[in-house]
PAZASE-109475 format. One record per residue (C-alpha): residue in one letter; y, x, z. Coordinates in steps of 0.001 Angstrom, whole numbers, plus 500000, padded with zeros to 6 digits. Layout:
REM PAZASE-109475
(a, (Y, X, Z))
...
This chain:
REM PAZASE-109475
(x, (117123, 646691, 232317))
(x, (117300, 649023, 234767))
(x, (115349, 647137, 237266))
(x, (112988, 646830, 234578))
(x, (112546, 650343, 233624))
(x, (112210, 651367, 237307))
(x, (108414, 649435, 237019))
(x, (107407, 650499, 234182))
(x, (107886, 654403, 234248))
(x, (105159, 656451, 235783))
(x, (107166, 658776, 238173))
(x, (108526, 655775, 239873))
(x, (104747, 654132, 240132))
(x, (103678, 657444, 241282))
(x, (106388, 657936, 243934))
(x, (105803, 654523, 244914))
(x, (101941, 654906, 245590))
(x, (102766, 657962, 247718))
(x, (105220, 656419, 250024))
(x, (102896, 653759, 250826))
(x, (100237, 656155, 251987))
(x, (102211, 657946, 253745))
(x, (103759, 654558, 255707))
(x, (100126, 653667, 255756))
(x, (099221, 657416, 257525))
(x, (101962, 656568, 259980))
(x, (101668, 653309, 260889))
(x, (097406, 653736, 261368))
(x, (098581, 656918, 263629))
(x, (100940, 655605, 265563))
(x, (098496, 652759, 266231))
(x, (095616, 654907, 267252))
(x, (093776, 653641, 264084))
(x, (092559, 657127, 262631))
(x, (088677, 657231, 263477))
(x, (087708, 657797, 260021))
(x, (090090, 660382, 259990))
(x, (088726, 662047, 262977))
(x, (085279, 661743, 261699))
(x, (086144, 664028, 258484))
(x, (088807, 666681, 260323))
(x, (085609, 667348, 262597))
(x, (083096, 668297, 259704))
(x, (085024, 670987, 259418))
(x, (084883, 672060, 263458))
(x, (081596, 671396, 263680))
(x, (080541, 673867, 260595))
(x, (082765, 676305, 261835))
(x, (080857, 675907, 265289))
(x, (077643, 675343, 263643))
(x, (077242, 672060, 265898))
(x, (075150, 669244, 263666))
(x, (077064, 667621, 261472))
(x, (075788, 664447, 262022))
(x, (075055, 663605, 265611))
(x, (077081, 661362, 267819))
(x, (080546, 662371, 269367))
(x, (081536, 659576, 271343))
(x, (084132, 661952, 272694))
(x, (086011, 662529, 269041))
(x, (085117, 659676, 267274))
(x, (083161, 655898, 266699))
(x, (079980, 656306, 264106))
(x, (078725, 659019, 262750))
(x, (079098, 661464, 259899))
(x, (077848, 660293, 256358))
(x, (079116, 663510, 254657))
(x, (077863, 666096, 252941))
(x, (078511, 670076, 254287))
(x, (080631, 671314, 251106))
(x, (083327, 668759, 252228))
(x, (083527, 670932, 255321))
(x, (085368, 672970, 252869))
(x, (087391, 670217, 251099))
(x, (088856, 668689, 254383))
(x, (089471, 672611, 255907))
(x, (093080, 672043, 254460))
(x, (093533, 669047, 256668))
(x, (091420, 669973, 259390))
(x, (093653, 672612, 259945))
(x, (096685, 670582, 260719))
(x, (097826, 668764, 263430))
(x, (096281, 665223, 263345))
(x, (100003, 663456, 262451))
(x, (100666, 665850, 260253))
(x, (096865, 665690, 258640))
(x, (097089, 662445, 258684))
(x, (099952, 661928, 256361))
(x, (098757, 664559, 253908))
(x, (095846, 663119, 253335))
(x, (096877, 660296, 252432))
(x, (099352, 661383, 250047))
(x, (096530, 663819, 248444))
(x, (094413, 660838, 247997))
(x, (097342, 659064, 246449))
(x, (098352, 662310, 244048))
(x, (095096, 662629, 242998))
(x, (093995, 659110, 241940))
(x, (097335, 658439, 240239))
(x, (096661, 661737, 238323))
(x, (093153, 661106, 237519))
(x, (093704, 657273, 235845))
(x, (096900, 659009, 233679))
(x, (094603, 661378, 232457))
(x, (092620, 658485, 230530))
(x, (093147, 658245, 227149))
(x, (095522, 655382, 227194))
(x, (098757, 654336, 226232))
(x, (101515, 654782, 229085))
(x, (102000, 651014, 229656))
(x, (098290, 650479, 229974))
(x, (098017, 653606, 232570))
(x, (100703, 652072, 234833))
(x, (098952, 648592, 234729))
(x, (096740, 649725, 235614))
(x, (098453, 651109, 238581))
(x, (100109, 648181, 239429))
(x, (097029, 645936, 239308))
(x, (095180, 648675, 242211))
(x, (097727, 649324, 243971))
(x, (096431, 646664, 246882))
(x, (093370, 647749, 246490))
(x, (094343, 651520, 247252))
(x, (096207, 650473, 250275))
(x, (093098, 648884, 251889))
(x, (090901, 652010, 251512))
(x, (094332, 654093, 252780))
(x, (094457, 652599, 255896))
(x, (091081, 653252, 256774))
(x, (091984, 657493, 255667))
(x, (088662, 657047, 253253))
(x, (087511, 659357, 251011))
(x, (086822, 656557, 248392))
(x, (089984, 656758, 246125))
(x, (089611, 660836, 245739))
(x, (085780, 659722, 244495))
(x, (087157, 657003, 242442))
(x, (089334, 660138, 240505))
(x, (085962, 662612, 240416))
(x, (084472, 659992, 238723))
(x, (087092, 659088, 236259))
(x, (088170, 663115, 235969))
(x, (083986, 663460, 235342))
(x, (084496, 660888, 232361))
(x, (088067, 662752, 231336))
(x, (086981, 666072, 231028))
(x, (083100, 665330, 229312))
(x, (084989, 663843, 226576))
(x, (087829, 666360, 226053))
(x, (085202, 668762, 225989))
(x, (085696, 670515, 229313))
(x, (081769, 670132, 230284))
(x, (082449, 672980, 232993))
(x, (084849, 670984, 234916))
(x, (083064, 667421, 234376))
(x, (080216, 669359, 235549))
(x, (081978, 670604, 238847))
(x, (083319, 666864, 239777))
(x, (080058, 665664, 239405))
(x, (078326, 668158, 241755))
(x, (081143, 668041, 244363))
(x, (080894, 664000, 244267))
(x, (077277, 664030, 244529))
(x, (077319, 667047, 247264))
(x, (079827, 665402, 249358))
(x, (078779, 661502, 248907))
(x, (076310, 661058, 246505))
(x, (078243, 659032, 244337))
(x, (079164, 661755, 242213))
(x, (076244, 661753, 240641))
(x, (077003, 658793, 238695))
(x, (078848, 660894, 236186))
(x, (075612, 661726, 234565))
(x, (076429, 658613, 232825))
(x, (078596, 660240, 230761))
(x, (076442, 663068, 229703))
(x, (075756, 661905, 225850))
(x, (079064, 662105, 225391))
(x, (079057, 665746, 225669))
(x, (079268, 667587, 222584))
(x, (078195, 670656, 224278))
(x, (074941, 669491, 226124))
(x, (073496, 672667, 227072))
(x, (076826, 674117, 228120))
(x, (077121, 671360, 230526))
(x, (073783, 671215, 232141))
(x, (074106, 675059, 232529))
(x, (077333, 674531, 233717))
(x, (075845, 671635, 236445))
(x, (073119, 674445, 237715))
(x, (075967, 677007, 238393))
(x, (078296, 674403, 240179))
(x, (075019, 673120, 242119))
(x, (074265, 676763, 243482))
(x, (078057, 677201, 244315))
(x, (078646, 674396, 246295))
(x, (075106, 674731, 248304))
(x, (076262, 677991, 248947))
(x, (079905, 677997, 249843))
(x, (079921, 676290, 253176))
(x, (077796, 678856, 254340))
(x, (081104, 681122, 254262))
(x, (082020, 679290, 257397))
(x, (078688, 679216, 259133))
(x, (075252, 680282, 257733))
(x, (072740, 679702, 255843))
(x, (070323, 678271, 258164))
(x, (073162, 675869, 259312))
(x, (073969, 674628, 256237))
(x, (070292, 674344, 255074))
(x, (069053, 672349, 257973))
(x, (072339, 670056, 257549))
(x, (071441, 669161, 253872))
(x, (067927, 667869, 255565))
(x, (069802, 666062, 258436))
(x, (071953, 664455, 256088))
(x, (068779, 662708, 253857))
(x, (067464, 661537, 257530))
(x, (071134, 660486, 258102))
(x, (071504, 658420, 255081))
(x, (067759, 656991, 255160))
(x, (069153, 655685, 258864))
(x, (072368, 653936, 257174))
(x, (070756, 652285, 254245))
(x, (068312, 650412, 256765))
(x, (070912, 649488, 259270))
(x, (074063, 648505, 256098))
(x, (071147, 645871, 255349))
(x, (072124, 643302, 257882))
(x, (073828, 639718, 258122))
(x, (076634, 640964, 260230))
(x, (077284, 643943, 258602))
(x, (080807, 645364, 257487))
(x, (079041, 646801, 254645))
(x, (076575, 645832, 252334))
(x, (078881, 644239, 250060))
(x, (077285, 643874, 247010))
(x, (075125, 641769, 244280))
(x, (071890, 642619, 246555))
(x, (074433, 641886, 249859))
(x, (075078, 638702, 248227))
(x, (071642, 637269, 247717))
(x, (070815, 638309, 251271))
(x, (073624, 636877, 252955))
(x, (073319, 633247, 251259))
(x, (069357, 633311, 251933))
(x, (070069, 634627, 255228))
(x, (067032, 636958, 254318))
(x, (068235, 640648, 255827))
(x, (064992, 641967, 254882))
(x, (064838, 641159, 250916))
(x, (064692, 644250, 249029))
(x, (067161, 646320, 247311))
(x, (064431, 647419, 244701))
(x, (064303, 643931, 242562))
(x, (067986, 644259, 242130))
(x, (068052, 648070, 241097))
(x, (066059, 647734, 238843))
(x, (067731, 644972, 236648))
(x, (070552, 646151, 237185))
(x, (069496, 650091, 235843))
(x, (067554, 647651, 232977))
(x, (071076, 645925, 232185))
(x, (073245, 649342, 232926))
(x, (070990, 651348, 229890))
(x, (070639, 648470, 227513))
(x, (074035, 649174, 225645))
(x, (072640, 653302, 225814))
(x, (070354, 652135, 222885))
(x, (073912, 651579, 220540))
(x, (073638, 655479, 219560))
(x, (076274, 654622, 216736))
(x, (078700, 653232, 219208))
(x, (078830, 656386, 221626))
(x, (082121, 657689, 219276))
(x, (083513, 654595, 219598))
(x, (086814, 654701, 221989))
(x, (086704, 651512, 223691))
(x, (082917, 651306, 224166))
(x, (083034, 654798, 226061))
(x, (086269, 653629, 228253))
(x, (084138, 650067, 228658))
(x, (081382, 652039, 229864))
(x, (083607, 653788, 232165))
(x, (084397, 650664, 233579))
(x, (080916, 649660, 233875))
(x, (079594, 653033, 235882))
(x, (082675, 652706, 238350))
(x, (082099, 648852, 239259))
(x, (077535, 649601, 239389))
(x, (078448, 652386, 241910))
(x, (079733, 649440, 244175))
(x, (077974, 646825, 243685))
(x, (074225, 648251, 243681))
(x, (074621, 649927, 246895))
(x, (073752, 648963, 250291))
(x, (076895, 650771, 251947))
(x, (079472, 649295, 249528))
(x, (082532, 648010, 252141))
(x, (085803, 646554, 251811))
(x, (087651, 649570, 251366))
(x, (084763, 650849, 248785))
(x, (086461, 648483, 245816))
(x, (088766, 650687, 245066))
(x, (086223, 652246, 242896))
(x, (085612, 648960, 241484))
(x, (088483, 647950, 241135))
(x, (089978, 650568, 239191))
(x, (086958, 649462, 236946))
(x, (087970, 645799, 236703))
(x, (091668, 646924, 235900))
(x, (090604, 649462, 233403))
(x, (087870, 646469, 231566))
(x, (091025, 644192, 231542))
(x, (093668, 647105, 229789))
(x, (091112, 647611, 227152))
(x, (090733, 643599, 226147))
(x, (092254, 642999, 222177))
(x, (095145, 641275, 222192))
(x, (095609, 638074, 222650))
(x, (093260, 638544, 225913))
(x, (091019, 635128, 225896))
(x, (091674, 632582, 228145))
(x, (087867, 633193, 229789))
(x, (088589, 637104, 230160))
(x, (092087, 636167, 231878))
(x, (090675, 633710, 233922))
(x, (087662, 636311, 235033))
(x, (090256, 639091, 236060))
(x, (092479, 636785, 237960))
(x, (089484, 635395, 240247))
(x, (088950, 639174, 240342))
(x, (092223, 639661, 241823))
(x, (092623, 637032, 244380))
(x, (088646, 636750, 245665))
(x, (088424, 640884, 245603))
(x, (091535, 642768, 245784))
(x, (093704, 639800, 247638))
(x, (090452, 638503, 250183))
(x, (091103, 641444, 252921))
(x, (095549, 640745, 253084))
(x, (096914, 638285, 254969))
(x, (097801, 636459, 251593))
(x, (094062, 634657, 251620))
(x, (093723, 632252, 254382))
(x, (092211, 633478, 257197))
(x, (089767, 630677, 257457))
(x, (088183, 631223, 254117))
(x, (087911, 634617, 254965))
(x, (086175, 634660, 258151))
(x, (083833, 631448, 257126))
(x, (083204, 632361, 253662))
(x, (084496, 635729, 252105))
(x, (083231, 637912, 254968))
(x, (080225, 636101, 255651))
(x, (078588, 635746, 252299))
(x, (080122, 639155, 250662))
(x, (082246, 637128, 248027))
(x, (084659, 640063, 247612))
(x, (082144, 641533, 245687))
(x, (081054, 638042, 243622))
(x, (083723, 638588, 240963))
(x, (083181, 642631, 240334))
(x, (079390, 641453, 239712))
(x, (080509, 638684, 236642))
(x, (083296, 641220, 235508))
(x, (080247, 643630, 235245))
(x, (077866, 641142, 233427))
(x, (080903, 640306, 230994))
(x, (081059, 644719, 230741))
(x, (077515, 644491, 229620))
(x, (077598, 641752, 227230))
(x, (080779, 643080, 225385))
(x, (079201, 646720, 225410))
(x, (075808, 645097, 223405))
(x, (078141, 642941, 220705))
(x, (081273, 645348, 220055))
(x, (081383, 645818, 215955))
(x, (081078, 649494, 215346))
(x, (084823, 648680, 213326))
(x, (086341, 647331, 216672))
(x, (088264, 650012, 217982))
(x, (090994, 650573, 221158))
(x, (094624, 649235, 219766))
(x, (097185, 650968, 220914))
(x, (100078, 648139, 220265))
């Protein structure tokens, strides 16, 4: 029983996913493994010494820069520390803050620490690259939190800081008819927008940070061409998919953005349904797996803001869960979260998973199935707490 109860209480889970980032943190560093790392301390150097943001440093680090200048500001904490001792704090905020987020959902306990459970490989594959992607996984799900406890100011800062530091943010506007105080909230997105343009420039100046907002765009135009490849690391996605199995690196993202918005607003047009519980939490699900698979820059370590969507789709399923749904989250589990360990052979993954972008194959049918469920849901059918 004990045993038992040591799984299924929170504060265990949570200690649990902090421990492994910080073994993650330590075992990357005392590898050598912290470029990523390296790549965010400096955004903060390189404000502070108005140097671009986004040129190459072959000296600090591999790559470039992808960030926006307010996260000069949100790595400063970091930045500031010695790299071993950065490095393990990071990780451990990133852990903290994603464990905090997903608790906040309206959920029953047991369902929040499934949910834990079920990412918890997920979040140790973006960890050991030191991403940013499970602290935008929480903005996202904290942007969906606070719209619908009616905190519109602070669902209106997550958004702007997600969108102003990766532009991924910005898929909280998804959320915005849930707001019961509209106005509030798109005043409240013009104040946070002005804030965070403005803030970095505490730390360098205006002319800096304006000209790094344009270098940025040019920066980002640069990526999406070159994520668009056959080799790529990225790209990992429904439109990385098609061009990977036609071996056609040219064919265009637009085709596939556009049925996928098409499919994304079709359940928008169920006005009665927006008060219904599940249908907002399946939508949820539904913004955080699109944000993956319809970009261009989507990599392994990127699923974790999928996959918190798949996990979260799979809570929410009435009991008894259908053999077809169970089935869909367990091919989910192995060909996604499981694809990157050494648990999946490494011949499948370097001749098929890797080549073809099949991690993201799954996330794409649990998001059709999202869809589908969102446009037949009976206005009666509500989330059971059992």
């Amino acid at each position: 029983m004990k045993n038992f109860t040591f799984f299924t209480n929170k504060k265990y889970i949570s200690i649990i996913w902090i421990v492994i980032a910080i073994f993650s943190a330590i075992k990357q560093f005392s590898a050598g493994r912290l470029n990523n790392y390296l790549i965010f301390k400096n955004v903060f150097w390189h404000t502070i010494n108005k140097t671009s943001l986004y040129a190459e440093y072959p000296t600090e680090y591999l790559d470039h820069n992808h960030y926006g200048p307010v996260f000069s500001l949100f790595i400063a904490p970091f930045a500031l520390m010695p790299d071993w001792l950065g490095v393990i704090f990071w990780n451990a905020f990133n852990a903290a803050v994603l464990v905090w987020a997903i608790s906040k959902l309206p959920l029953q306990t047991q369902k929040i620490n499934l949910i834990l459970w079920l990412c918890v490989n997920e979040f140790v594959t973006a960890n050991l690259g030191f991403q940013f992607n499970p602290i935008m996984t929480s903005i996202i799900v904290l942007s969906y939190v606070f719209i619908v406890t009616e905190k519109d100011f602070w669902a209106a800062f997550c958004i702007v800081l997600g969108t102003f530091i990766k532009l991924y943010g910005v898929v909280g506007l998804a959320f915005f008819f849930f707001s019961k105080k509209k106005k509030k909230f798109i005043f409240s997105l013009a104040i946070w927008a002005v804030v965070l343009f403005v803030l970095p420039m505490l730390i360098s100046s205006p002319e800096f940070i304006v000209n790094s907002y344009q270098e940025w765009f040019e920066r980002l135009v640069v990526k999406n061409s070159a994520n668009a490849s056959l080799d790529s690391m990225q790209d990992i996605s429904f439109m990385g998919l098609f061009r990977r199995i036609l071996a056609m690196p040219n064919l265009s993202n637009t085709p596939f953005l556009l049925f996928g918005l098409v499919l994304f607003g079709l359940p928008y047009l169920r006005f009665s349904m927006y008060k219904n519980e599940k249908f907002r939490l399946l939508l949820l699900a539904s913004v955080l797996i699109f944000t993956v698979i319809f970009s261009s820059g989507s990599e392994s370590p990127t699923y974790i803001i999928a996959f918190v969507g798949v996990a979260l789709w799979f809570v929410v399923q009435t009991r008894p869960i259908s053999k077809f749904n169970l089935g869909l989250f367990i091919f989910a589990f192995i060909l996604t979260s499981l694809s990157p360990t050494d648990l999946m052979p490494k011949y499948l993954q370097n001749n098929y998973i890797e080549p073809y972008a099949l991690k993201a194959l799954p996330c794409v049918f649990v998001w059709f199935k999202i869809v589908y469920e969102m446009m037949t849901l009976k206005e009666e059918e509500t989330l059971i707490e059992a």
